[in-house]
C-alpha positions, 0 to 999 in steps of 0.5 A: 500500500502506497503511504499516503503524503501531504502534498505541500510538506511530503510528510505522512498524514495524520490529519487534513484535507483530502481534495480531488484524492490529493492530501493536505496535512492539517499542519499546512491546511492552517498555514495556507489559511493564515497566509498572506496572499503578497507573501512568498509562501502564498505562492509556493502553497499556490503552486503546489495546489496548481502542481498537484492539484489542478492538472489533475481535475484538468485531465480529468475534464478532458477525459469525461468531456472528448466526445462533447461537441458544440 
């Protein structure tokens, strides 16, 4: 069985977020609350989510809508 990670920190969860089957400690889920978004954090845990995240859900999409014509 593959051990499960959090996506931002790598490190084995315990606790958190689970979205689109990604996993986010709670440690880093209140440290993407707290932050500021002009900080360099915001984006680095921007980019993460984006990384992780968000290709998937855009891969997905692609492959429920292929036959989907207009």
């Amino acid at each position: 069985m593959k051990r499960q990670v959090c996506i931002i920190c790598r490190k084995p969860l315990n606790s958190g977020i689970i979205i689109s089957g990604k996993r986010i400690c709670k440690c880093c889920e209140e440290k993407i609350i707290n932050t500021q978004m002009d900080t360099d954090f915001y984006e680095y845990y921007k980019n993460c989510i984006k990384k992780n995240i968000v290709q998937n859900a855009l891969k997905g999409e692609e492959i429920n809508c292929q036959n989907y014509h207009l």
